[in-house]
N, C-alpha and C positions, 0 to 999 in steps of 0.2 A: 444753195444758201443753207437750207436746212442742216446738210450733211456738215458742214463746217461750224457751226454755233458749237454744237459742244467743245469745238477745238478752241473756240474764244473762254468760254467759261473755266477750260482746264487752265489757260494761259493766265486769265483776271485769278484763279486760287489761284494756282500757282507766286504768282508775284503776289498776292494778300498774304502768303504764307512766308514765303523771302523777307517780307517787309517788317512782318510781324516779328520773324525767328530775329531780325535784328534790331528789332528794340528790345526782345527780353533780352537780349545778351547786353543791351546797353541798360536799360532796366537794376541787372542784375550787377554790375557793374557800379552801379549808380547806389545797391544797397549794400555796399560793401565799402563803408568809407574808405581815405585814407589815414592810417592811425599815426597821426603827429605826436612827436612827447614833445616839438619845441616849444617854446618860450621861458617868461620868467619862471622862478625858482621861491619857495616859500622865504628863501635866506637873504635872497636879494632885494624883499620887503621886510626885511627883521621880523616876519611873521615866524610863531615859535609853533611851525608842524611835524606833526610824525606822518609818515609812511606806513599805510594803514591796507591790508588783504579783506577786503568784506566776501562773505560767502554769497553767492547769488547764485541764480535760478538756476538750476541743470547741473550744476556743483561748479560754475562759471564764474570765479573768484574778480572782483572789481577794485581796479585800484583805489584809493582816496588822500589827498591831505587833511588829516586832523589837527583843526585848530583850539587848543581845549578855551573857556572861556579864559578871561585874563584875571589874575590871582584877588584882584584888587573887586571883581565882580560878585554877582550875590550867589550862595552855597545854591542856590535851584536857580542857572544863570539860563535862559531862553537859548535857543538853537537854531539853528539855519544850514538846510541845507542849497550848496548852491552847484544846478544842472548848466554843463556847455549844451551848444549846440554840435548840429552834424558836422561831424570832420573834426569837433574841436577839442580840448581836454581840459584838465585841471586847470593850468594855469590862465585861461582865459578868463576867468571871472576872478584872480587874487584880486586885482584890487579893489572887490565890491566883500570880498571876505577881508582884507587889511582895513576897512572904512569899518564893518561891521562887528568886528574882534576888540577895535577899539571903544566901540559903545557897549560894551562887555557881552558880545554874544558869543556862544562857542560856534564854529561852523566848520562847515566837511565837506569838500567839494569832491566829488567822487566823477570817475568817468565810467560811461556808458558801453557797454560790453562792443570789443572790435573798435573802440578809441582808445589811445595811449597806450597805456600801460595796463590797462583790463584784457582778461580774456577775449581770446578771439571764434569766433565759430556761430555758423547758424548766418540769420541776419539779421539786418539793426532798422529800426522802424519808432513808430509814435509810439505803440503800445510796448516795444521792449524798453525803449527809454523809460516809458513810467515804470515798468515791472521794477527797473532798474533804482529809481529815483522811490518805488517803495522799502523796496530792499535798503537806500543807504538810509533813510528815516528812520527804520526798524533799528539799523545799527545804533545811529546818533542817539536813539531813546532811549537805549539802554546803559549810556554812559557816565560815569560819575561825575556828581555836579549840574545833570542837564535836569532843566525841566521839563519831563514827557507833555506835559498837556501849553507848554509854551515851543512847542515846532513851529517851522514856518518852510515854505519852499519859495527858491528864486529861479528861473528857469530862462534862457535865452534861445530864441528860435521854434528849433525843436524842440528844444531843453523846457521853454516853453509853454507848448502846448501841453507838454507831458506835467508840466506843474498844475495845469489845468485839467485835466484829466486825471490824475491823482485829488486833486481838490474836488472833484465832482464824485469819488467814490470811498474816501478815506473817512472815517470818523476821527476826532479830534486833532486835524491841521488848525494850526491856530491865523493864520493868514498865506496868503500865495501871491507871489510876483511875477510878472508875465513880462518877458520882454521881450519886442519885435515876436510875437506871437502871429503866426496866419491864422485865418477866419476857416478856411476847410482844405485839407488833401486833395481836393480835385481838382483846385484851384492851381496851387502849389503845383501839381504833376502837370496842368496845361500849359502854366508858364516853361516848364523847364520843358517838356516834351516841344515850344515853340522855337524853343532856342538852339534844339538841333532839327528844326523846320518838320516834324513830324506831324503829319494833319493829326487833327482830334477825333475827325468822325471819319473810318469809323476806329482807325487805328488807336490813337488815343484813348479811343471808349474802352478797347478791348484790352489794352494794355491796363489800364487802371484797374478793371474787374481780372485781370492777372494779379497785381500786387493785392487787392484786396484777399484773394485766393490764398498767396504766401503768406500773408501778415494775418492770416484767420480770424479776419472781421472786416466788416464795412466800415468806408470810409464815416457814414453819417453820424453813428453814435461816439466816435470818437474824433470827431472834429469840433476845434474851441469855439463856433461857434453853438454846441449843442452844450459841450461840457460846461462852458464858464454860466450857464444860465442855471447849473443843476452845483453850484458850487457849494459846499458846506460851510467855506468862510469866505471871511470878505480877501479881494480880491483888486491890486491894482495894477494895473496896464499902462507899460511903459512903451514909447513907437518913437520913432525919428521922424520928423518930419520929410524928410530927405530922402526914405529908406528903399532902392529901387529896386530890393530883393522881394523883399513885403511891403508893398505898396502903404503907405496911411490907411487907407480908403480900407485893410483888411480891418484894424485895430477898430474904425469906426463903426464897420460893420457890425463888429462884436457889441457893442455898446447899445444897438440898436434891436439888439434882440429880448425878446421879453423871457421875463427872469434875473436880466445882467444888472437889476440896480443896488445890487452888495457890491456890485464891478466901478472904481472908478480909473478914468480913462485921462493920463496926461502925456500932453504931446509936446517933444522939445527934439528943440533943433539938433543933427544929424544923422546917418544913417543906421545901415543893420547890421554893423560891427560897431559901432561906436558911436555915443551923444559930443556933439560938438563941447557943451561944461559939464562934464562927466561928475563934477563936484556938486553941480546942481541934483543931478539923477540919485546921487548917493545919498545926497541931503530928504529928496523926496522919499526913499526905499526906508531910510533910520526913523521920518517922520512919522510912515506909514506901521512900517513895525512897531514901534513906541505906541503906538495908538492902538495896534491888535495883538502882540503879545505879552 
């Protein structure tokens, strides 16, 4: 018996190690979107944008549509910039920039490095989205017409959390829009680590403290629940009721933490690609705006 246990322990690594080497491959897989440029087109909303190169991080050039405000709006007209989510691009938020162009803001929806039309290389995570989503604000502030101290971020998902995370380290954001935002990364990585049936303990543990290792930092101080409590402006959070990506139950989380009462928190019917009266959502985000920039 004796002589044979180490032959058990080398077999248990051994398949620890198989199991592991194949979820960083899926892991890594996983942080490499895939970069879509489909959908609509600035022109197919009579939205009047240019095609815009912003210089980012590492000399990693970021696509953007710029929308300048509308003629008829004020010489220092407020800005907005608006983040996809993972996998997503530009056009996924036109038409919360076509709703917001018309109550005379300028806005810039730019994509996140390794989506669309952005540079590609490295990998893409929470804290490069915001790097990213700092960089297009720098842009936006320096354009004729805008008013630097009237910015604002809208963020979806990822997109998100990253508006919240830039809101909890930026000086002079003048409000932040959270939509379908998660409560923490480890949350996030257990679900999706569930749905190709990968235990959590201890594999999931290990893989996590892996992505923390590539994305060089802990999940804790950059997850919306720490961020949205340490925010510099007020802050509203938008969730579906429906939403079985990002459960409700994250958004309420957030709510619930002390710090979060600059945060307010409304929930309308559908999910975490889209609100069932999308007209209603649009109405809330102009309202919201109107009131903090």
């Amino acid at each position: 018996m004796t002589s044979t246990l180490p032959w058990f322990w080398v077999v248990l690594a051994g398949g620890g190690a198989a199991a592991l080497l194949g979820a960083r491959q899926l892991l890594h897989r996983g942080l490499a979107p895939t970069a879509s440029t489909e959908g609509p087109t600035p022109a197919g909303l009579n939205l009047p944008a240019n095609d815009v190169q912003i210089p980012g991080v590492a000399g990693q050039h970021l696509f953007a549509w710029y929308v300048p405000a509308p003629a008829t709006a004020s010489i220092s007209a407020p800005a907005v910039v608006l983040l996809h989510g993972w996998g997503g691009n530009a056009s996924t938020l036109l038409p919360a920039a076509q709703a917001l162009h018309a109550a005379g803001y300028a806005v810039l929806l730019p994509e996140a490095r390794n989506h669309g039309r952005s540079a590609r290389g490295g990998h893409s995570s929470l804290p490069t989205f915001a790097d990213d989503l700092d960089t297009a604000l720098d842009w936006l502030a320096r354009q004729p017409g805008v008013n630097p101290q009237r910015l604002a971020a809208l963020g979806h998902s990822v997109g998100a959390a990253a508006v919240l995370l830039v809101a909890s380290r930026r000086p002079g954001l003048a409000a932040a829009v959270s939509v379908s935002a998660f409560a923490h990364p480890e949350q996030v990585m257990r679900r999706w680590l569930a749905s190709y049936r990968v235990p959590f303990w201890p594999l999931g543990w290990l893989v996590n403290r892996y992505i923390e290792a590539v994305i060089g930092t802990r999940f804790d101080p950059i997850a919306p629940q720490a961020t949205l409590a340490q925010a510099r402006c007020p802050v509203l959070l938008l969730h579906g009721r429906q939403d079985s990506t990002v459960p409700l139950a994250d958004a309420r989380a957030l709510m619930l933490r002390r710090g979060a009462a600059r945060a307010t928190l409304l929930e309308l019917d559908g999910g975490h690609e889209g609100f069932a009266d999308p007209a209603q959502a649009e109405q809330a985000v102009l309202d919201f705006l109107r009131r903090t920039t």
